[in-house]
C-alpha positions as CSV (number, residue, x, y, z in Angstrom):
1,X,-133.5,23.9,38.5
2,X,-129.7,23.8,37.6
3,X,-127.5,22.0,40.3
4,X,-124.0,22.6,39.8
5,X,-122.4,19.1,42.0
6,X,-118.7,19.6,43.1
7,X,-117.2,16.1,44.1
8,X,-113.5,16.1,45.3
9,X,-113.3,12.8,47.6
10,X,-111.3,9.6,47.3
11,X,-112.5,7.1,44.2
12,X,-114.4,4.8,46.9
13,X,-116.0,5.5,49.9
14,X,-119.3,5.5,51.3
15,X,-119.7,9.1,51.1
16,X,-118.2,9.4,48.4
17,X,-120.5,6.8,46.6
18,X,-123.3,8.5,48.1
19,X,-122.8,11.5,46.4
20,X,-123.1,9.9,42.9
21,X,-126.2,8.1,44.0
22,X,-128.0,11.1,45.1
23,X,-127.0,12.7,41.6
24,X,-127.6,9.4,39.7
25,X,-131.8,9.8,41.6
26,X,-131.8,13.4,41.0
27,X,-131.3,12.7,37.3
28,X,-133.8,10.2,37.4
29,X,-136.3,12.9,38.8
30,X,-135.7,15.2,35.5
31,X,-133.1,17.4,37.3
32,X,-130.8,19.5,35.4
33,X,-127.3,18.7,36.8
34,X,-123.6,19.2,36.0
35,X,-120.5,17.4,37.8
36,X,-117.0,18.8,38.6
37,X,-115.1,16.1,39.9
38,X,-112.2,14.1,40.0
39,X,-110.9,11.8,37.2
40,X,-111.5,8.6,39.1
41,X,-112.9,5.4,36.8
42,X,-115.7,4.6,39.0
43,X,-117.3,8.2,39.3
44,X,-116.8,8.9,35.7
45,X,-118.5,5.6,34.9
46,X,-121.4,6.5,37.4
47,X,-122.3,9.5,36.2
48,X,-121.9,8.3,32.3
49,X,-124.6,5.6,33.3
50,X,-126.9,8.4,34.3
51,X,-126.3,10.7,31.8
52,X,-125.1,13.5,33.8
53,X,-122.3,16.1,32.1
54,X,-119.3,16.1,33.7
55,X,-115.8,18.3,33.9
56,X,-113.0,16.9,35.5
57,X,-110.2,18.8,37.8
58,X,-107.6,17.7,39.7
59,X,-108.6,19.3,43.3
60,X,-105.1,18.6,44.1
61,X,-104.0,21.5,47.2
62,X,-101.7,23.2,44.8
63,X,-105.3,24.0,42.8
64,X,-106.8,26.1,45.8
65,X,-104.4,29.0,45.0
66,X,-104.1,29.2,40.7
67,X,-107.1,26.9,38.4
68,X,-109.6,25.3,40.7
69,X,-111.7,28.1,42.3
70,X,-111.6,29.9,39.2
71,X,-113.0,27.2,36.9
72,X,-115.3,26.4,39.8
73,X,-117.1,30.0,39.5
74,X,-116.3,29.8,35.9
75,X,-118.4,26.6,35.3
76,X,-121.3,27.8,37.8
77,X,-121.3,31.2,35.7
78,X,-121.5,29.8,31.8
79,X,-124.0,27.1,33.0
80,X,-126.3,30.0,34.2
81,X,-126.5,27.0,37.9
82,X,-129.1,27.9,40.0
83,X,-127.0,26.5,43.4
84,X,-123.9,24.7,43.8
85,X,-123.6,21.5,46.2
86,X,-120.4,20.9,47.4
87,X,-120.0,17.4,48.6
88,X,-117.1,17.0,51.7
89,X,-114.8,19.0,53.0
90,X,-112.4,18.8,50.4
91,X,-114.8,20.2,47.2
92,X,-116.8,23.1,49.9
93,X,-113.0,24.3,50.0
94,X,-112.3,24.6,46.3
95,X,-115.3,26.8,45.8
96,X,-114.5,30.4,45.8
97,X,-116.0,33.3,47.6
98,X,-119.0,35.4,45.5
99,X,-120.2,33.0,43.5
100,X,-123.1,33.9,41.1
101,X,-125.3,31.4,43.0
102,X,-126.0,30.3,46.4
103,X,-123.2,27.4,47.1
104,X,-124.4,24.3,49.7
105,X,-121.9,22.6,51.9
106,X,-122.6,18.7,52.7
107,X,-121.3,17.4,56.0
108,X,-121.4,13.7,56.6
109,X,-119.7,14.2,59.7
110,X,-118.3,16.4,62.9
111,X,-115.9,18.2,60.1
112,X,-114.0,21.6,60.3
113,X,-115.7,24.7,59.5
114,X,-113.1,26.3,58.2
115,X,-113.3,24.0,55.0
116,X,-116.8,25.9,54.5
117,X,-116.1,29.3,54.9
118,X,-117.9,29.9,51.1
119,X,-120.8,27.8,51.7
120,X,-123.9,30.0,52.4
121,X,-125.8,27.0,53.3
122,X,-124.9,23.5,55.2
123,X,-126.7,19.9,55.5
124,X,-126.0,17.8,58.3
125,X,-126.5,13.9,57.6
126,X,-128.1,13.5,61.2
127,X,-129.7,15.9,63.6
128,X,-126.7,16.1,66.4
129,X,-124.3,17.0,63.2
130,X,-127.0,19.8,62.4
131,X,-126.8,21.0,66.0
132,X,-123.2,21.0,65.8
133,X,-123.0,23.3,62.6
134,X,-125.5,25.6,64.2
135,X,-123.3,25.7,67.5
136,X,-120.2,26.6,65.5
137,X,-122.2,29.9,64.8
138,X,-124.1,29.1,61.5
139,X,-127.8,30.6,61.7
140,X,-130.4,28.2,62.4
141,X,-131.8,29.4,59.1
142,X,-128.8,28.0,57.0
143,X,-128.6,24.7,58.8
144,X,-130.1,21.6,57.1
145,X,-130.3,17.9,58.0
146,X,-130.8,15.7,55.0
147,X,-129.8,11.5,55.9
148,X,-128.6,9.0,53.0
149,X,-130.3,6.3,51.6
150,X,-128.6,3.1,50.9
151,X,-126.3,2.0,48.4
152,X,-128.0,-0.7,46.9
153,X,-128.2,-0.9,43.2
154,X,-129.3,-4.9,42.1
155,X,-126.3,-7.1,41.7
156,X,-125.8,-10.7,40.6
157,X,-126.4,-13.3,43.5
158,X,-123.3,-14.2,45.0
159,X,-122.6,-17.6,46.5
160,X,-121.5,-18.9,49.6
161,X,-119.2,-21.3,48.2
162,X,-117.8,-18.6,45.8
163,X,-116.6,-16.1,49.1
164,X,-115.5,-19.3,50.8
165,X,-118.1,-19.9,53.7
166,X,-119.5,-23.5,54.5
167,X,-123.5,-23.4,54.1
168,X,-124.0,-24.0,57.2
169,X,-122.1,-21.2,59.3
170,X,-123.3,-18.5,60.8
171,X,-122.1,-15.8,58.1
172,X,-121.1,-11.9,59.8
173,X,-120.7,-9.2,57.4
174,X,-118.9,-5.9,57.3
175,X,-119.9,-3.2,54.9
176,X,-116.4,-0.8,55.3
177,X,-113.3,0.8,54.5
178,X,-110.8,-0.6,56.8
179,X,-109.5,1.9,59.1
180,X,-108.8,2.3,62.8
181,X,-111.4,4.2,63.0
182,X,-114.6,1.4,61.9
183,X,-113.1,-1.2,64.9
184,X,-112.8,-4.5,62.6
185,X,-110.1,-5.7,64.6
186,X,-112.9,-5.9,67.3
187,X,-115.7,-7.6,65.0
188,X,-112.1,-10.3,64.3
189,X,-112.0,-10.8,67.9
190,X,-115.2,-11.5,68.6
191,X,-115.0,-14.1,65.9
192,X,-112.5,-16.2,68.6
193,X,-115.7,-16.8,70.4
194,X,-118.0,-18.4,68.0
195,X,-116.1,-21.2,66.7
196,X,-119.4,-22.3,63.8
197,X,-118.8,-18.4,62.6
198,X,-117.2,-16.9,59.4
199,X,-116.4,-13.2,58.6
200,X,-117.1,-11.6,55.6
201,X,-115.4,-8.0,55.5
202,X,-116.0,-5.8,52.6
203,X,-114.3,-2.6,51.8
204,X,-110.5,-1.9,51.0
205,X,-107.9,0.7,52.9
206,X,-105.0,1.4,55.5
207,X,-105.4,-1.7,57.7
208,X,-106.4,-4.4,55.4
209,X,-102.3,-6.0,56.2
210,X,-102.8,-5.4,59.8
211,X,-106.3,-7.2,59.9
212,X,-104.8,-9.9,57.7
213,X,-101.9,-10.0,60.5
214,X,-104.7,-10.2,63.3
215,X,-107.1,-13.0,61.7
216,X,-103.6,-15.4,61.0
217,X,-102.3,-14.7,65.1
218,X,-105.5,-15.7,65.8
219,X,-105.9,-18.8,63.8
220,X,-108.9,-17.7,62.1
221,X,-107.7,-17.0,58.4
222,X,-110.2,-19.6,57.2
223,X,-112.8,-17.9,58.7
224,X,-112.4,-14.2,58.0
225,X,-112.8,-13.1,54.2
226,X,-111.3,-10.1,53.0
227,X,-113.4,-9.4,50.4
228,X,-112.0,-5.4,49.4
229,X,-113.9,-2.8,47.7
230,X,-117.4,-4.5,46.6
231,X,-120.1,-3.2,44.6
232,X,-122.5,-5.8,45.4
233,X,-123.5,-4.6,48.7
234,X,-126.9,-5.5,48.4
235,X,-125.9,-9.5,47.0
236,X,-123.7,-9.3,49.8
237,X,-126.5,-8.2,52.2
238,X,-129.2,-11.1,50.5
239,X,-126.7,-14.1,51.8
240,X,-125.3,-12.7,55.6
241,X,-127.2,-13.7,58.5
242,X,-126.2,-10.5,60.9
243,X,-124.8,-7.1,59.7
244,X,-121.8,-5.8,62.4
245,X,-121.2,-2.2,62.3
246,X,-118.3,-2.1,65.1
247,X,-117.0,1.7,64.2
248,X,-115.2,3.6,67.6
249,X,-115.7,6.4,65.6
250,X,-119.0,7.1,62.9
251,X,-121.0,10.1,62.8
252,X,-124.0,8.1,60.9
253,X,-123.3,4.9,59.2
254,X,-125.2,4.6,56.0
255,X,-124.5,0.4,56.4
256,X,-127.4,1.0,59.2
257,X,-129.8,2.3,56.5
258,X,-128.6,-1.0,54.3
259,X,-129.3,-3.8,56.7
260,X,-132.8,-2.3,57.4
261,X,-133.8,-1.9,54.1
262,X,-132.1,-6.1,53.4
263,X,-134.2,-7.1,56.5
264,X,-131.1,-8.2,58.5
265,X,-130.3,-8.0,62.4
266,X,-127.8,-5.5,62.9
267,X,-125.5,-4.8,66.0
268,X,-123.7,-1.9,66.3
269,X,-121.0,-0.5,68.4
270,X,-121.8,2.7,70.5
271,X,-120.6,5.2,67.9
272,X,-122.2,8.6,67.7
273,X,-124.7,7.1,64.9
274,X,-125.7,4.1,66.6
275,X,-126.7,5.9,69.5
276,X,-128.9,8.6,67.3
277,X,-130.7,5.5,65.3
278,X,-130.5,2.4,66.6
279,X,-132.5,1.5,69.7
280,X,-131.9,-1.6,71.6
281,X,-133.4,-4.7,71.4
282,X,-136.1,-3.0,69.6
283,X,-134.3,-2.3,65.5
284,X,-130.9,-3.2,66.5
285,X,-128.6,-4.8,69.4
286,X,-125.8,-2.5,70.6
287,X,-122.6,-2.9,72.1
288,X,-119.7,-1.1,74.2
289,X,-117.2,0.1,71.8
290,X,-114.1,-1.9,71.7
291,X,-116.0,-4.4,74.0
292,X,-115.4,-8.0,71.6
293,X,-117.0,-10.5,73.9
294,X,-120.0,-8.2,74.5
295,X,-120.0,-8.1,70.4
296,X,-120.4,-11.7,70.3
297,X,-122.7,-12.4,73.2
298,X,-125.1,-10.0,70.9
299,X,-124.7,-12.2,67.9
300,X,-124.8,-15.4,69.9
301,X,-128.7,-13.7,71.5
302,X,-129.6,-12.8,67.8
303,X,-128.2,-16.4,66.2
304,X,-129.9,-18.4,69.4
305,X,-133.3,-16.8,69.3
306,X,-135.4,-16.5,65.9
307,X,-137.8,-14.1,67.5
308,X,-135.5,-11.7,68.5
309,X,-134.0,-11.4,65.1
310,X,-137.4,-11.4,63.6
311,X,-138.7,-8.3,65.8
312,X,-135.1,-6.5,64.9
313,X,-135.4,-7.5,61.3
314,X,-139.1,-6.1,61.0
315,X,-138.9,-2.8,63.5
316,X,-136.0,-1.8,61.2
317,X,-137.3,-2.1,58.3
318,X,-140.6,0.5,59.3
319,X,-137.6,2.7,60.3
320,X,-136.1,2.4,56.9
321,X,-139.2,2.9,55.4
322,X,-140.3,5.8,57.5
323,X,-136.3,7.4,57.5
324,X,-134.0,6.2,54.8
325,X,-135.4,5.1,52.1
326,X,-135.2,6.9,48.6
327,X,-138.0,8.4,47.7
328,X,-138.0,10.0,51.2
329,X,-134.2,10.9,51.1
330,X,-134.6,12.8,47.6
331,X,-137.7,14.5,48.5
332,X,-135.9,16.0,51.5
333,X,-133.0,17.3,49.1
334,X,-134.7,18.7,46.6
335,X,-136.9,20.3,49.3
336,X,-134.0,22.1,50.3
337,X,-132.8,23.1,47.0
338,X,-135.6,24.2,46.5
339,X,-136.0,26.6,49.8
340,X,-132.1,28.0,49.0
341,X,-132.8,29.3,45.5
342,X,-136.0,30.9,46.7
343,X,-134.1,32.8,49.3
344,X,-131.4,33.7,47.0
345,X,-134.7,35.2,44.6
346,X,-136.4,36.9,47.5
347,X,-133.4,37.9,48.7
């Protein structure tokens, strides 16, 4: 099997970093793989690490019309690929129209089909995004849902002291980029009501000034940690006490997958993910979106009662096992590879 990857997104981002871990365990299953993609450090450095070939292009707009649809098919064509997988939007709509092998479109969330117009296949990351490609009039047939594992590779411990938290507060952390869209203003509000608290919120974007703005109004600078883009997700995982996911907006929410697998109590805000995975007081505690004081009178519960936490922490974790994890993730790809290129052959 020769998988042909196109991989057009930002240089960090949990999609985006999903993408190259799901190539990086591909490789490590013997899979044949090459990568067009972007000249970003971190992706080039990835897919070095796992041995997998690489071309780069620029994917900038400009590219659509003269260079990157061509070398697209070009690539596919001298590589003799048996599919391509287009990860995003933004790589399905670089890839040109009758392409010498069947071409699969990856939707991590409620994105515009338009962008996929040369896919002959899509995966859906959850079953209601499945159900919405098959509603925007894509066969049943050609409608996949594959989920995400976490991105956890092992990373050096990291201390309290080191991110600035006392040992004994009650530590929060935020795995995300910092947009309107993933509510941290409201996980920084919530922090106003639990005085022994700290904040730890990693991930890098638009807002980070704004939040910075919010935390100092607030008089809680000493107590919420920007930390930007981290690696160490998993170290950072290892040393929180509760995992917030307070998104308005988030199809899935691969964090969810992460604080299962680290055995940590998660609460989530209402978001189209949480409501698909996360079931109340049984592998999570949920929220209103937007709603701060509920947010902290569900960490207050979870921080006051060791039971609780234990029966969130350990329900989770069978739901990581039996979901996300990623031996079951790959096995679900490759299952669908595997099902596309037989229907091109039959076909």
């Amino acid at each position: 099997m020769r998988v042909l990857h196109v991989v057009a997104g930002a240089a960090t981002g949990g999609a985006e970093t999903f993408s190259l871990d799901a190539i990086t365990a591909l490789a490590e299953r013997g899979i044949e793989q090459k990568v067009l993609c972007r000249p970003h450090r971190q992706t080039l450095a990835k897919l070095a690490e796992a041995s997998v070939p690489y071309e780069t292009l620029a994917f900038r707009p400009a590219a659509r019309l003269v260079g990157g649809p061509a070398a697209i098919r070009r690539a596919a064509t001298a590589w003799g690929a048996d599919l391509v997988h287009a990860w995003m939007s933004r790589a399905a709509s670089f890839v040109p129209a009758g392409m010498p092998c069947p071409v699969i479109g990856w939707m991590g969330g409620y994105y515009n089909l338009k962008y996929f117009t040369t896919a002959d296949y899509l995966i859906g990351v959850t079953p209601r995004i499945r159900d919405y490609i098959v509603e925007h009039g894509v066969a049943p047939q050609r409608a996949f849902m594959g989920h995400t594992f976490g991105t956890m590779p092992d990373a050096p411990a990291v201390s309290r002291a080191s991110l600035g938290v006392p040992p004994d507060a009650l530590l929060l952390l935020t795995l995300s980029r910092l947009h309107p869209k993933k509510g941290i203003d409201t996980a920084i509000r919530a922090l106003a009501r639990l005085p022994n608290a700290h904040l730890c919120v990693a991930g890098d974007g638009p807002e980070e000034a704004k939040y910075e703005t919010l935390a100092r109004e607030l008089g809680l600078s000493e107590r919420v940690h920007f930390l930007g883009w981290r690696n160490d997700r998993k170290a950072l995982l290892e040393i929180c006490d509760i995992c917030l996911l307070p998104s308005r907006y988030e199809p899935f929410g691969t964090v969810i997958a992460e604080a299962w697998s680290m055995r940590r109590p998660l609460v989530a805000a209402l978001a189209d993910g949480a409501r698909q995975y996360v079931r109340d007081n049984e592998n999570g505690a949920v929220f209103p979106i937007d709603d701060e004081t509920a947010l902290a009178q569900r960490i207050m519960q979870i921080a006051g009662d060791a039971a609780f936490a234990a029966r969130l922490v350990e329900q989770g974790y069978r739901d990581y096992e039996r979901l996300f994890s990623r031996d079951i993730v790959i096995d679900r790809l490759l299952d669908i590879y595997r099902t596309v290129i037989a229907a091109r052959r039959a076909a």
